[in-house]
C-alpha positions as CSV (number, residue, x, y, z in Angstrom):
1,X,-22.2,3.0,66.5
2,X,-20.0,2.3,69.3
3,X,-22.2,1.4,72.5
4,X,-20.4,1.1,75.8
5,X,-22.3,-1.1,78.6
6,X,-21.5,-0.8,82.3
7,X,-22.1,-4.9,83.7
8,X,-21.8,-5.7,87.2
9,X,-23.1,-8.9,88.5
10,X,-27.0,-7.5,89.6
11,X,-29.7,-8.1,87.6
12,X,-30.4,-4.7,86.6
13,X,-27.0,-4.5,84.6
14,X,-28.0,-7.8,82.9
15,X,-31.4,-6.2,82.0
16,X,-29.9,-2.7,80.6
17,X,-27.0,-5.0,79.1
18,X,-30.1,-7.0,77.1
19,X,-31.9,-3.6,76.3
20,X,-29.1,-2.5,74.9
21,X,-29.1,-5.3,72.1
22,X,-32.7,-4.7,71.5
23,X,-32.1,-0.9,71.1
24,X,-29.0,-1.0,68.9
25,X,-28.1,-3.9,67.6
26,X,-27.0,-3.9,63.5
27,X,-25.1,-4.3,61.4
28,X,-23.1,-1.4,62.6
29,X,-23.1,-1.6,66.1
30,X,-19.5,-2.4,68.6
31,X,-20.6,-2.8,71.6
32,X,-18.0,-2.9,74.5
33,X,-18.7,-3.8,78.2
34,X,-16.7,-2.6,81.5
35,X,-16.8,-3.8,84.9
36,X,-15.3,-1.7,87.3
37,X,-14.1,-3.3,91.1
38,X,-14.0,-0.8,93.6
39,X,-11.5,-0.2,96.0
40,X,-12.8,-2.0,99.9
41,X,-13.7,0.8,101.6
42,X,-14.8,0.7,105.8
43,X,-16.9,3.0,107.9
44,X,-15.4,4.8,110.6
45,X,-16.9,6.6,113.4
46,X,-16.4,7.5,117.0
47,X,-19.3,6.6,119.5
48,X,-22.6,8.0,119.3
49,X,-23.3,11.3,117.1
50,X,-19.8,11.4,115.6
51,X,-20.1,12.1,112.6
52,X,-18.7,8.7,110.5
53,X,-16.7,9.0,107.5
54,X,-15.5,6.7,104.6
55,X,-12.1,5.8,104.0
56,X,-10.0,3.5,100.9
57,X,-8.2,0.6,103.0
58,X,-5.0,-0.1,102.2
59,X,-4.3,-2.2,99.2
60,X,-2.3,-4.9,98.8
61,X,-0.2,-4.5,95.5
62,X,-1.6,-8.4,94.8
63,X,-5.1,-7.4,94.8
64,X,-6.8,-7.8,92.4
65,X,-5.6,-10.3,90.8
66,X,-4.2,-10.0,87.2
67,X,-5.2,-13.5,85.8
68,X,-7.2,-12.8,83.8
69,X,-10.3,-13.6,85.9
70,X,-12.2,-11.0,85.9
71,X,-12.0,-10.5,82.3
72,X,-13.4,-13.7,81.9
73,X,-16.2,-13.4,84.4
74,X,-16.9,-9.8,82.4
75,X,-16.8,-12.2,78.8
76,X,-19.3,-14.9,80.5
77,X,-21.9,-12.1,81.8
78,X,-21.5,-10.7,78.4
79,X,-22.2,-13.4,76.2
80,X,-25.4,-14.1,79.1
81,X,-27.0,-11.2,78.6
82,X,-26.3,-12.7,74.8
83,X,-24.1,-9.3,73.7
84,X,-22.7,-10.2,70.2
85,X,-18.7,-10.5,70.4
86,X,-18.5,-7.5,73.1
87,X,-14.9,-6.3,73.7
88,X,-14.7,-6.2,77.6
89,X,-12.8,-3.8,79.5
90,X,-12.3,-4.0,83.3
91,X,-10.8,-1.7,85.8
92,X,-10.2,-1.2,89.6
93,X,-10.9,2.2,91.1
94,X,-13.6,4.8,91.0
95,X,-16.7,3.8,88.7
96,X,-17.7,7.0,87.5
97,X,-14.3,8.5,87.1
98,X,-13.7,5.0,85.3
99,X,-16.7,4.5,82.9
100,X,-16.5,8.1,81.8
101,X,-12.7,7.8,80.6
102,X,-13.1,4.5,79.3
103,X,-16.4,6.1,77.2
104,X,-13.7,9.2,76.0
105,X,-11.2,6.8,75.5
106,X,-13.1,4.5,73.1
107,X,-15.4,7.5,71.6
108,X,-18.4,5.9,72.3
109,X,-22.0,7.0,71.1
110,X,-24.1,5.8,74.1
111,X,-23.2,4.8,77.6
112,X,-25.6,2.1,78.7
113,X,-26.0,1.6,82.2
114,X,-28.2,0.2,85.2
115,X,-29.8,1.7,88.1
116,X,-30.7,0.5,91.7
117,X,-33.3,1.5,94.0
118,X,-31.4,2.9,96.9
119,X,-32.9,4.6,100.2
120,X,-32.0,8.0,100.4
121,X,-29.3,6.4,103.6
122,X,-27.9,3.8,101.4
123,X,-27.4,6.5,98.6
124,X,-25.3,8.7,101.5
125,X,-23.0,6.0,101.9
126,X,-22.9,4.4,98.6
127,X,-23.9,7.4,95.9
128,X,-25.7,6.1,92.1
129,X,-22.6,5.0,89.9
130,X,-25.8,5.9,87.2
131,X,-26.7,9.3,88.4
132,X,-22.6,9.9,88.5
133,X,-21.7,9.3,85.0
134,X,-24.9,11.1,83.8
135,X,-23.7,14.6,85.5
136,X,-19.6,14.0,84.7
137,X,-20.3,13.2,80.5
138,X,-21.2,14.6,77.7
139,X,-22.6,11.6,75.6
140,X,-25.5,10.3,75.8
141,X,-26.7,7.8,78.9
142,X,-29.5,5.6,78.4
143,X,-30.6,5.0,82.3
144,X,-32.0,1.0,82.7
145,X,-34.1,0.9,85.6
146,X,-35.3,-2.7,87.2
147,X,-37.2,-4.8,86.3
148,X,-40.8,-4.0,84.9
149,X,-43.9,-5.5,87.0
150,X,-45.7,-8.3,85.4
C-alpha cells in the first residue's frame, strides 16, 4: 500500500502525518511525503470598494533554492512525525494541482492530508489545499483535522 502524506510545517500536518502511521503502517506499507512551496503571491486593490485581486509576483529564476534544503527540512519533519524511511518529494507551484499529480504519478492508495480552521474571509483569499485535492482526485483522501480537545 502506497500512502502519500502532504507535510507542511503546522501542526496539523504533523498530526495527520502521525495518524497515518497508526492507520497503515505494515509490513507493506511505502509511505511517501510532499511539501509543496507556493509561489509569493500579493493583494492588490484600488481604494475603498475595489474589488482586490490576487496575483503570482514575479519569480526570480534563483528562487527556490536547489540545494537540497528543502528536501532535507521535508526528511527531518518526516522522520519527527517518526514516518518509517518516507521517500520525500517537494515541489514549487500550486498545491492541489501538485499533490494530485504527484499521487497519479506514484499510484498511490491513500492521500493523507491536514486541514486548518479557516474563517470563511481567510478561506476567500487562501482556499483549503484539503478541500482542493478531495474534489480534483479520484483516490481516496483521509481528511486530519486539529488537534482533539483533552
Amino acid at each position: 500500500m502506497k500512502i502519500l502524506i502532504a507535510l507542511d510545517e503546522s501542526p496539523v500536518s504533523a498530526r495527520a502525518a502521525r495518524e497515518a502511521v497508526r492507520l497503515f503502517s505494515g509490513p507493506d506499507a511505502e509511505f511517501l511525503v510532499i511539501n509543496v512551496t507556493r509561489f509569493p503571491r500579493m493583494w492588490a486593490g484600488a481604494g475603498a470598494g475595489a474589488y482586490g485581486m490576487v496575483a503570482p509576483l514575479a519569480m526570480d529564476p534563483a528562487w527556490p533554492d536547489d540545494d537540497g534544503a528543502a528536501q532535507d527540512n521535508l526528511v527531518d519533519r518526516a522522520e519527527a512525525a517518526e514516518l518509517p524511511d518516507a521517500e520525500a518529494l517537494t515541489a514549487t507551484g500550486d498545491p492541489v494541482r501538485l499533490v494530485c499529480i504527484a499521487a497519479e504519478d506514484n499510484e498511490v492508495d491513500v492521500i493523507v492530508v491536514g486541514s486548518h480552521d479557516k474563517s470563511v474571509l481567510r478561506r476567500l483569499v487562501d482556499p483549503s489545499v484539503a478541500a482542493g485535492i478531495v474534489r480534483e482526485t479520484y483516490r481516496p483522501v483521509l481528511v486530519v483535522s486539529g488537534e482533539p480537545p483533552s
